[in-house]
N, C-alpha and C positions, 0 to 999 in steps of 0.2 A: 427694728432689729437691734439688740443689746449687743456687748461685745461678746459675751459668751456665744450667742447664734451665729454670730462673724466668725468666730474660731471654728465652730461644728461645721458650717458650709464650707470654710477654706480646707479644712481636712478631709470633707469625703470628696469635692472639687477635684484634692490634691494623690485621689486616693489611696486614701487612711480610710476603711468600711470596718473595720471591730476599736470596738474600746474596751478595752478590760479594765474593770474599774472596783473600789474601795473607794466612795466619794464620804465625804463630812459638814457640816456645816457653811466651810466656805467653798463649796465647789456645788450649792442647791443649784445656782444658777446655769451651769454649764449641765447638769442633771435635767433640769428642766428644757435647756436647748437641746437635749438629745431627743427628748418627747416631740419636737416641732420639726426635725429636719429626718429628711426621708434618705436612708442608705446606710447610716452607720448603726452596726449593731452593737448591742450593748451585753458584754459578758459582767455579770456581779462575780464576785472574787472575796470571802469571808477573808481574807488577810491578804495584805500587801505584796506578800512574797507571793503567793498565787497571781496575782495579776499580773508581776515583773516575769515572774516564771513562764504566764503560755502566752505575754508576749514574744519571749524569745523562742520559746517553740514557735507560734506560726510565723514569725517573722523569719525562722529558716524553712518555714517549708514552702510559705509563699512569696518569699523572696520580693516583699515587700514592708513596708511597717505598719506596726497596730500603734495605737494609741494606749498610754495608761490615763488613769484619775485615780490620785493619790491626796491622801487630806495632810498638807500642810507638810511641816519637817517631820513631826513624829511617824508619820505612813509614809514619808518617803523613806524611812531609815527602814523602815518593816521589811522594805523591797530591795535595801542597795543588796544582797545577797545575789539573788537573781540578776540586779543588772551586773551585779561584778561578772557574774556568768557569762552573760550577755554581749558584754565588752569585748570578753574575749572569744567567744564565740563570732565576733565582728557582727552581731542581729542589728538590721535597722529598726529604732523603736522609737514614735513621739511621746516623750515621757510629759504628762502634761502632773503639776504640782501643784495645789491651792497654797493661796496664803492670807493673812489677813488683809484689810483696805490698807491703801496706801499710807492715811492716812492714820490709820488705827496701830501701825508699827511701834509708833513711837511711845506706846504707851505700855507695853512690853506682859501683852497681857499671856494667861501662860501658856498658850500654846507657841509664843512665839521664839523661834529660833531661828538659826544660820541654814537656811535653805541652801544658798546657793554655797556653803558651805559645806554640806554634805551633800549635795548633787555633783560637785565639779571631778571629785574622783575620776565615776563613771561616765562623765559626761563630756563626749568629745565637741558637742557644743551648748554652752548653757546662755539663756538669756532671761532675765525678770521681765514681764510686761508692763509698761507706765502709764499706759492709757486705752480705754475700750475703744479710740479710733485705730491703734497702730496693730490691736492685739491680731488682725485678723494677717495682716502683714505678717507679725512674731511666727506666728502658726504657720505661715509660708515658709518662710525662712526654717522652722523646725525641721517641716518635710525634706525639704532640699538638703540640711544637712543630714539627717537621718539615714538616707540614700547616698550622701556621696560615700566611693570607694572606702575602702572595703564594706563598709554598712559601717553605722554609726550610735548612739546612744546621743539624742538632742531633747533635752530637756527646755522645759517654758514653764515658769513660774507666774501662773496666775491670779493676782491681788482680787480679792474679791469683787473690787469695785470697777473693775478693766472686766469682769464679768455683766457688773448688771448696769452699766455705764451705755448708753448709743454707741452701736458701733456701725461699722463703715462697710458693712457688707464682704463679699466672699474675694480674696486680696489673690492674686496669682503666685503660683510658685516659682523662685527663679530656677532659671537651667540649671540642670544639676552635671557639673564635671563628668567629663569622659574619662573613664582611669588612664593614665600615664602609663606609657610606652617604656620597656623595658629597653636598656640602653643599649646599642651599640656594642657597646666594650662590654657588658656584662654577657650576651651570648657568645661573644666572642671566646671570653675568658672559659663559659662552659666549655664549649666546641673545643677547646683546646686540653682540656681534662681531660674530655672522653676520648680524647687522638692519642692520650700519653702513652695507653696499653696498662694505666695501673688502674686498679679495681674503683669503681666509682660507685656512689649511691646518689641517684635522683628523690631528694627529700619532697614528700608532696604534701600541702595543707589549701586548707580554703580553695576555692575555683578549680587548681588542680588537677585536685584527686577525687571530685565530681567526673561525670561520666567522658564527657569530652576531654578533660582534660588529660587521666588515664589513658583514653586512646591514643592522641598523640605522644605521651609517657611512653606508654609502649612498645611503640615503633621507634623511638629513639632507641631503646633500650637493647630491642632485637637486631637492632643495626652494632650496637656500643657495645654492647653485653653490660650496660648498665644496670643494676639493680634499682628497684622502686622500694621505697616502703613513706606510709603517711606517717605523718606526727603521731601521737601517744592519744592527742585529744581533739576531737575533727568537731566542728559544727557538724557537718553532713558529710555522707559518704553514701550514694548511690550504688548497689552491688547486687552480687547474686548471680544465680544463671545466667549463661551469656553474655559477663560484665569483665573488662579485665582486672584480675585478683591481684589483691595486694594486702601485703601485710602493715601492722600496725609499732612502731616502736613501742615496746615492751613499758608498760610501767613502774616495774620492779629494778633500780635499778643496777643488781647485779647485771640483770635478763641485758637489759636496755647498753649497758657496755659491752656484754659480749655480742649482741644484734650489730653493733659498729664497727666491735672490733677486725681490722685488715682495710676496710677503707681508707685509702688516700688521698679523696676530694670526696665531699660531700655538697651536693650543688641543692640549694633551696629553690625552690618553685612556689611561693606562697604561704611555704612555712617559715617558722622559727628555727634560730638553731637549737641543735638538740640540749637539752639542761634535764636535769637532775629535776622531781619533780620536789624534792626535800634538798638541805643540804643533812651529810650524814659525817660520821668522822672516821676519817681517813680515806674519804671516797670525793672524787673530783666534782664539782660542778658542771662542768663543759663535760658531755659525753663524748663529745668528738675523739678520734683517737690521736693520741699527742704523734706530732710531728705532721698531720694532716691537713691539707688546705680548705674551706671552706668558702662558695663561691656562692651568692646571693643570684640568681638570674631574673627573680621577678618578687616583690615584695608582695601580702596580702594586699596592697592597697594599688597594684600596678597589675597590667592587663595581661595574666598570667597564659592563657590561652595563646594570646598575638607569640609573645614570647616563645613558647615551645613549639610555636608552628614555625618560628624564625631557626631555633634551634634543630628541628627535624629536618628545615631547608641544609642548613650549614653541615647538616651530617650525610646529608643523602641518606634520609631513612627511609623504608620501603612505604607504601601505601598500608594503609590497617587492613588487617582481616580478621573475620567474622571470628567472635570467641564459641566455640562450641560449647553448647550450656553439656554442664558433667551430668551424671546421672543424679539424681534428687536422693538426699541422706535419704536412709530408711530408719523408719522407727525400732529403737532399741526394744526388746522382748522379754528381756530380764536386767536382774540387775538391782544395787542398791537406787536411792535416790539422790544424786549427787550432783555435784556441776558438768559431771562429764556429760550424762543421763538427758542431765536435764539439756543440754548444749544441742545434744542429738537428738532430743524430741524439738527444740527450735528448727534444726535444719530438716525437718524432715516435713512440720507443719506448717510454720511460717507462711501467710496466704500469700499470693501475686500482688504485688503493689503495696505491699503493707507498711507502715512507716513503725520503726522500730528507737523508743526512746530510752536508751542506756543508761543507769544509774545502780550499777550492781560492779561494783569494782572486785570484790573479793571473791562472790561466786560467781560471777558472771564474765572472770578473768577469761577463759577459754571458748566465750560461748561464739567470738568473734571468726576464729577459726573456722571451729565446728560446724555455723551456718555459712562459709561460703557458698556454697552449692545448692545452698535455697533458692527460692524461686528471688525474681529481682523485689526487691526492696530497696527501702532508705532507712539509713541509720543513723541516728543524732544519740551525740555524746554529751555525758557533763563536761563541759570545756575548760570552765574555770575555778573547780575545784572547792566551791565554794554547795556542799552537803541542801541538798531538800530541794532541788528544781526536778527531780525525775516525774513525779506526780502532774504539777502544774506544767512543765512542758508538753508533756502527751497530754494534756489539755489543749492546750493552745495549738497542738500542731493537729488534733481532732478539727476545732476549729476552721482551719485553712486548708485541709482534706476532708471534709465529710463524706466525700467518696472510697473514702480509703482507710480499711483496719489498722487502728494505731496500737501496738503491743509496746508496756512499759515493763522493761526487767528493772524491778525497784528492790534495795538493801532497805530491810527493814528499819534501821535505824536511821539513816536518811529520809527516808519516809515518814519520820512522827514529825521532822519539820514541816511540812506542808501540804498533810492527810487533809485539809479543809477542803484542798481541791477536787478530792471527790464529790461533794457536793455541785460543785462547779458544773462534772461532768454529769453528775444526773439532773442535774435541772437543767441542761442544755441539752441533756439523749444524747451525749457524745456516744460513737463507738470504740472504746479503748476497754482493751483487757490488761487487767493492773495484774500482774504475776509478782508477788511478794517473796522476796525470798528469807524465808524468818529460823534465822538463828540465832536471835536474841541476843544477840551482843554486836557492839562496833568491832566487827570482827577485825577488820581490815589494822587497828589501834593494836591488835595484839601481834601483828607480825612486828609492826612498827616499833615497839619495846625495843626489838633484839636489835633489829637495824638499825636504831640509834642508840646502841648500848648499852640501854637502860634493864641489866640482867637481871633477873632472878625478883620479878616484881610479885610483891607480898599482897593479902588478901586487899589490901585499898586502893592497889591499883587495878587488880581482876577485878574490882567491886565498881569501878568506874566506868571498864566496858561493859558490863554486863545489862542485859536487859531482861532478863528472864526475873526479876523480883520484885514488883508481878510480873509476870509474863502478858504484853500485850495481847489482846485477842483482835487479828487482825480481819474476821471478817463481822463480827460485832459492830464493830469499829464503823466497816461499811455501811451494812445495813443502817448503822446510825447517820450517815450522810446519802442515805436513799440507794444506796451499793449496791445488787446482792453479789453475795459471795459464797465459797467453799474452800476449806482447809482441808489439804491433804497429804498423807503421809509416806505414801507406795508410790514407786514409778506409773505402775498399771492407774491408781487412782488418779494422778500428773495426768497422764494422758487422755484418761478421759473428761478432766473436768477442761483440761485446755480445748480437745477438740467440742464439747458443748460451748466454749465460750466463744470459738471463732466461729460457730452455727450461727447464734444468737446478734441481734443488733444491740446496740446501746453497752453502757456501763457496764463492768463487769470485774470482781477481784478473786484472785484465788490465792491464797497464802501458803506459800510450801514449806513443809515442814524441815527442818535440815539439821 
C-alpha cells in the first residue's frame, strides 16, 4: 500500500465517500488509489471552481465532508472562489492539493508555487504532508478538523512522493470537539433584553435557523414578543409548509436599515452582526440602530440549540405548537413574465422535499417571500458573495440527495463562471433543474452605480454590464454539455416547461427570457 492508498482508506474509514476532483499530473497516484479502494466516489469537475463549488453544496446538505483533488497551486487558485464561499458558508470540506516531490521543490520548476500560501486564507486548518508513512495520519487530522464546529475548510498538500512512497495503511481519526457551551452570562444578558419591555430581535444564522432551531426561536419569541429574522446570507434554511416563517435581512441596504430600524437589542444566535454587504457613502456600516445593544448568546461555532433551549428555560416559554401548513400559492394565470410571476409559479410548484440553490440576487430578490407557503424544502444561499458557485452547488448537493429534486435559481451572468458544471451533472444523471434567469447583463452592477454614487454612467460603463453582444444562448450552451434545455419567453410557456422539467428525472435547463 503506497501513501496515496493510506490517504483513500483513511478518508472513506473517516467518512469522506465523494471526491470531486480536477486531478493533474501530480496527483496520478492518489487517481489511481481511487481505482483500488471501494466506497469513495469519484465526481470529475472540468474546472476547479466546480469541484470547490458541489463540494460546498453536499457538504451542506449532507452535513458532512467531501473531498476535493486539485492539481498543484494553479488548480487550487481555479477553486479558492468557491472555497471563499464555502468558509463562509462554515461547509466541512477535505481539500486535498498536489504538489511536486519533495524533493523536486527546489528546483522551481514552473509549476511550482506558494501553495500553502494561497490555501491559508480559506483554510481554517492547513498542513503539507512529509512523508507517505505520516500521510495517512495527515488525512486524519484533515477530517477531524473539517468537522470540528462550526464546519471547517482543512486542506492537505500532497507532495507527490508522500503519494507513491509505502504507506502505513488506514490511520484513525481523532475525536472531534464537542461545540462549546454558550456561557452563563451570555443567556443571562439575553433573558434580560427580552424582560426590558423594549422591542428586541432574535438574529438567527447557521444551526439556528434550521428547523429545530426556529422552533425553539419561536416559542421564545411568543412568550417575549421577540421578533425573528435570519442573516441576509444562510448556508441552509429548512422551510415551507408547516415550518416556522421567517424573514430574511434585506440585502439592499436602504431595505436592510429600515428592517432594524426600532430595535433596541439585537441578540445573535449563530449569526453575525448585521454589516452593510458594501461599504456606500454616507451610509453606516453597522446596521444596527445607533444607540442599541447588541448581545451575542451563541457564536456559529458554540452549541446554539443548548443555548436557546437554556434561554426558553429562563423565559418560561410555552412548549411549541404544530405550525399549520397555509394553503399552497396557486399558480399565476396571467400576467407579464417577471420576478413577481415567476416567484409565484416557485411557490406554487416547488416539489416536497426539494433542495433549492439560490444564486439569482437581482431577480430572484422576492422569490424568498413568495415561496413560503410551498411545500417543505431546503434552501441554500450564495453565502460569500463571491459570483459562479449556483451551478456547481446544485451539483454537489444532487450528489448528497439523489432522492431529492435540486432546483437552481441561476443569474445568467454568474452562471458563465461555472456553466462546466453542467457537464458535471449530466455525466452523473444528477436530477437538478437549472432555471436561468437571462437578462443579459450583471444586472445587479446597475443598481450599484447610483448606490455608490457613480451617476449618470456613459456608454463604457453600460457596455461593461452588459451581456447581450452577443447574446449568450443559454440552452445551446447545454446541450453542448449533454443539457437539454428550453428558452422561454411567456409566463404560460415558464410554466409549462418548469412543470415538464419537475416530471422528468436527470439534468435539465430552461432559460427565461427577462
Amino acid at each position: 500500500m503506497n501513501g496515496a492508498e493510506s490517504l483513500v482508506r483513511t478518508l472513506v474509514a473517516g467518512g469522506v465517500e465523494v471526491c470531486f476532483t480536477n486531478p493533474g499530473t501530480s496527483e496520478m497516484h492518489f487517481v489511481a488509489a481511487l481505482d483500488r479502494v471501494e466506497g469513495m466516489r469519484c465526481v470529475l469537475c472540468l474546472f476547479e471552481g466546480g469541484a470547490t463549488g458541489a463540494a460546498d453544496g453536499y457538504g451542506r446538505m449532507a452535513d458532512k465532508p467531501a473531498s476535493t483533488l486539485l492539481h498543484l497551486g494553479p488548480g487550487l487558485s481555479n477553486g479558492l472562489a468557491n472555497l471563499h464561499n464555502a468558509r463562509r458558508a462554515r461547509t466541512p470540506i477535505v481539500n486535498i492539493v498536489g504538489e511536486h516531490a519533495t524533493y523536486h521543490r527546489e528546483y522551481d520548476a514552473p509549476l511550482t508555487s506558494d501553495i500553502e500560501g494561497l490555501a491559508a486564507p480559506v483554510s481554517a486548518w492547513l498542513r503539507t504532508g512529509m512523508s507517505a508513512a505520516e500521510i495517512g495520519a495527515d488525512g486524519a487530522a484533515a477530517i477531524a478538523a473539517a468537522r470540528t464546529a462550526p464546519g471547517q475548510i482543512a486542506t492537505l498538500i500532497l507532495p507527490a512522493n508522500t503519494a507513491w512512497d509505502p504507506g502505513t495503511g488506514i490511520a484513525p481519526v481523532p475525536a472531534v470537539p464537542e461545540r462549546a457551551l454558550a456561557s452563563d452570562d451570555a443567556v443571562a444578558a439575553a433573558a434580560r433584553a427580552l424582560a426590558s419591555g423594549e422591542p428586541v430581535l432574535l438574529h438567527l444564522g447557521d444551526r439556528a435557523v434550521r428547523g429545530e432551531g426556529r422552533v425553539i426561536a419561536d416559542r421564545i419569541a411568543r412568550k417575549t414578543g421577540a421578533h425573528l429574522m435570519a442573516m441576509t446570507s444562510n448556508a441552509r434554511i429548512d422551510r415551507g409548509a408547516g415550518t416556522v416563517p421567517i424573514e430574511r435581512l434585506p440585502y439592499p441596504i436602504d431595505q436592510a436599515i429600515e428592517a432594524l430600524k426600532g430595535f433596541r437589542h439585537i441578540i445573535l444566535i449563530g449569526a453575525t452582526q448585521p454589516v452593510g454587504f458594501f461599504a456606500y457613502p454616507g451610509k453606516p456600516s453597522l446596521l444596527a440602530p445607533e444607540g442599541s445593544t447588541t448581545i451575542t448568546l451563541a457564536t456559529p461555532g458554540e452549541d446554539q440549540i443548548d443555548a436557546l433551549e437554556r434561554l426558553a428555560e429562563a423565559v418560561a416559554a410555552p412548549p411549541a405548537e404544530p405550525i399549520a401548513a397555509a394553503a399552497r400559492p396557486s399558480l399565476p394565470t396571467s400576467g407579464p413574465l417577471d420576478q413577481d410571476t415567476i416567484g409565484q409559479v416557485l411557490g406554487a410548484l416547488i416539489p416536497d422535499n426539494a433542495v433549492i440553490c439560490d444564486e439569482s440576487i437581482t431577480t430572484g430578490r422576492n422569490f424568498f417571500a413568495l415561496t413560503r407557503d410551498a411545500a417543505p424544502h431546503t434552501w441554500l444561499q450564495l453565502s460569500g458573495g463571491a459570483i459562479g458557485l449556483g451551478i456547481p452547488m446544485a451539483t454537489g448537493a444532487a450528489v448528497a440527495c439523489p432522492d431529492r429534486k435540486v432546483i437552481n435559481l441561476q443569474a445568467d451572468g454568474s452562471g458563465l463562471y461555472t456553466a462546466q458544471a453542467l457537464w458535471t451533472q449530466a455525466r452523473e444523471r444528477l436530477d437538478v433543474v437549472t432555471l436561468v434567469w437571462s437578462n443579459r447583463s450583471y444586472a445587479i452592477l446597475r443598481a450599484e452605480l447610483a448606490n455608490v454614487g457613480a451617476l449618470n454612467p456613459g456608454p463604457k460603463a453600460i457596455g461593461m454590464l452588459s451581456l447581450d453582444d452577443p447574446a449568450v444562448d443559454w440552452v445551446s450552451l447545454a446541450r453542448g454539455f449533454g443539457v437539454d434545455g428550453r428558452r422561454v419567453e411567456t409566463l404560460a410557456a415558464f410554466i409549462d416547461a418548469f412543470q415538464h422539467a419537475l416530471a422528468k428525472p436527470g439534468p435539465y435547463l430552461i432559460e427565461v427570457s427577462l
